[in-house]
C-alpha positions in Angstrom: 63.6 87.6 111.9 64.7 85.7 115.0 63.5 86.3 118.3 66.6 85.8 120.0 67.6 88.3 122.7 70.3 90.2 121.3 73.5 88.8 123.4 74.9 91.3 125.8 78.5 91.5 124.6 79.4 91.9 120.9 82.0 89.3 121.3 81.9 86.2 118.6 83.8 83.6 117.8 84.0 84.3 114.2 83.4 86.9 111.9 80.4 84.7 110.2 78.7 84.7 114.0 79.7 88.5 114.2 77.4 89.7 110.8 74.6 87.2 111.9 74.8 89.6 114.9 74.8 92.7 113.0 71.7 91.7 111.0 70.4 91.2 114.3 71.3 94.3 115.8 70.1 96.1 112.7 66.6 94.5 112.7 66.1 95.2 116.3 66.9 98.6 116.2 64.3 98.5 113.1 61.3 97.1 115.3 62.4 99.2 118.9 61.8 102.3 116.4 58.8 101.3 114.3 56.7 98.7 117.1 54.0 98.0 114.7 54.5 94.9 113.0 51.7 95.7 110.4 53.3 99.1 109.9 56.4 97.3 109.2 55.2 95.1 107.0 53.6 97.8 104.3 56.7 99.6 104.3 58.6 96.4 103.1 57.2 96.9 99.9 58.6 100.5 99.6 61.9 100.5 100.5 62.5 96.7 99.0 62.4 98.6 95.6 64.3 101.9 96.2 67.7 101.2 95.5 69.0 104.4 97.8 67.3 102.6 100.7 68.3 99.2 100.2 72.2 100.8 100.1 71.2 103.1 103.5 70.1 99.6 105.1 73.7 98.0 104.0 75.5 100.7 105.2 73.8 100.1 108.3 74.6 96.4 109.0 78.1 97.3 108.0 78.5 100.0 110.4 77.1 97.1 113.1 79.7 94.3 111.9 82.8 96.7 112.0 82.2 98.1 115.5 81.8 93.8 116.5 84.8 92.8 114.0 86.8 95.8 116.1 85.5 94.6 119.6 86.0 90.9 118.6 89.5 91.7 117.3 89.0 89.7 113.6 92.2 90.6 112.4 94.3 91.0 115.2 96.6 87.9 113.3 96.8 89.5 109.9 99.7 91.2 108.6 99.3 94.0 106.8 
Protein backbone atom coordinates (compact mmCIF):
# COMPACT_ATOMS: atom_id res chain seq x y z
CA UNK A 1 0.00 0.00 0.00
CA UNK A 2 1.42 3.47 -0.47
CA UNK A 3 1.96 5.85 2.12
CA UNK A 4 1.05 8.71 0.23
CA UNK A 5 -1.28 11.37 1.83
CA UNK A 6 -4.41 11.03 0.21
CA UNK A 7 -4.58 14.37 -2.02
CA UNK A 8 -7.13 16.91 -0.81
CA UNK A 9 -9.20 17.24 -3.94
CA UNK A 10 -10.52 14.30 -5.89
CA UNK A 11 -9.54 16.10 -9.09
CA UNK A 12 -7.24 13.91 -11.68
CA UNK A 13 -6.09 14.29 -14.81
CA UNK A 14 -7.20 11.09 -16.09
CA UNK A 15 -9.47 8.41 -15.29
CA UNK A 16 -6.32 5.85 -14.81
CA UNK A 17 -4.93 8.58 -11.91
CA UNK A 18 -8.70 8.73 -10.71
CA UNK A 19 -9.00 4.61 -9.77
CA UNK A 20 -5.26 4.64 -8.46
CA UNK A 21 -7.06 7.21 -6.15
CA UNK A 22 -9.95 5.12 -5.40
CA UNK A 23 -7.75 2.14 -4.34
CA UNK A 24 -6.22 4.60 -2.34
CA UNK A 25 -9.10 6.01 -0.73
CA UNK A 26 -10.48 2.50 -0.21
CA UNK A 27 -7.33 1.24 1.55
CA UNK A 28 -7.26 4.17 3.85
CA UNK A 29 -10.59 4.02 4.90
CA UNK A 30 -9.52 0.15 5.56
CA UNK A 31 -6.54 1.03 7.96
CA UNK A 32 -8.38 4.48 9.71
CA UNK A 33 -11.07 1.58 10.73
CA UNK A 34 -8.97 -1.42 11.55
CA UNK A 35 -5.40 0.49 12.99
CA UNK A 36 -3.70 -2.68 13.65
CA UNK A 37 -1.50 -3.68 11.02
CA UNK A 38 -1.16 -7.30 12.49
CA UNK A 39 -4.95 -7.46 12.79
CA UNK A 40 -4.99 -6.54 9.25
CA UNK A 41 -2.87 -8.86 8.14
CA UNK A 42 -4.72 -12.15 9.57
CA UNK A 43 -7.75 -11.06 8.14
CA UNK A 44 -6.15 -10.98 4.62
CA UNK A 45 -6.34 -14.53 4.53
CA UNK A 46 -10.11 -14.64 5.16
CA UNK A 47 -11.74 -12.39 3.10
CA UNK A 48 -8.97 -13.06 0.10
CA UNK A 49 -10.92 -16.46 -0.27
CA UNK A 50 -14.60 -15.45 0.22
CA UNK A 51 -15.87 -14.55 -3.01
CA UNK A 52 -18.95 -12.28 -1.32
CA UNK A 53 -16.12 -10.17 0.21
CA UNK A 54 -13.80 -9.85 -2.49
CA UNK A 55 -17.15 -8.52 -4.68
CA UNK A 56 -18.22 -6.09 -1.35
CA UNK A 57 -14.50 -4.74 -1.62
CA UNK A 58 -15.03 -4.05 -5.60
CA UNK A 59 -18.14 -2.52 -5.05
CA UNK A 60 -16.34 -0.34 -2.75
CA UNK A 61 -13.53 1.03 -5.03
CA UNK A 62 -16.17 1.48 -7.58
CA UNK A 63 -18.30 3.54 -5.51
CA UNK A 64 -14.76 5.68 -4.83
CA UNK A 65 -13.92 6.06 -8.70
CA UNK A 66 -17.50 7.18 -9.72
CA UNK A 67 -17.90 9.88 -7.12
CA UNK A 68 -13.95 11.17 -8.64
CA UNK A 69 -14.93 10.24 -12.47
CA UNK A 70 -18.17 12.66 -11.53
CA UNK A 71 -16.06 15.44 -9.71
CA UNK A 72 -13.28 15.14 -12.36
CA UNK A 73 -15.86 15.36 -15.13
CA UNK A 74 -14.46 11.99 -17.29
CA UNK A 75 -16.96 12.22 -19.83
CA UNK A 76 -17.96 15.52 -20.00
CA UNK A 77 -16.79 15.17 -24.10
CA UNK A 78 -18.70 11.98 -24.84
CA UNK A 79 -21.73 11.91 -26.72
CA UNK A 80 -24.20 9.71 -25.72
Amino acid sequence: MSNAPIPPTLLTRNPDEGFGLAIRLSRFAVKLTQPDGDIRASLRDQYGRDPEMLILASQVVATHFATIAAASNYWKDQQP
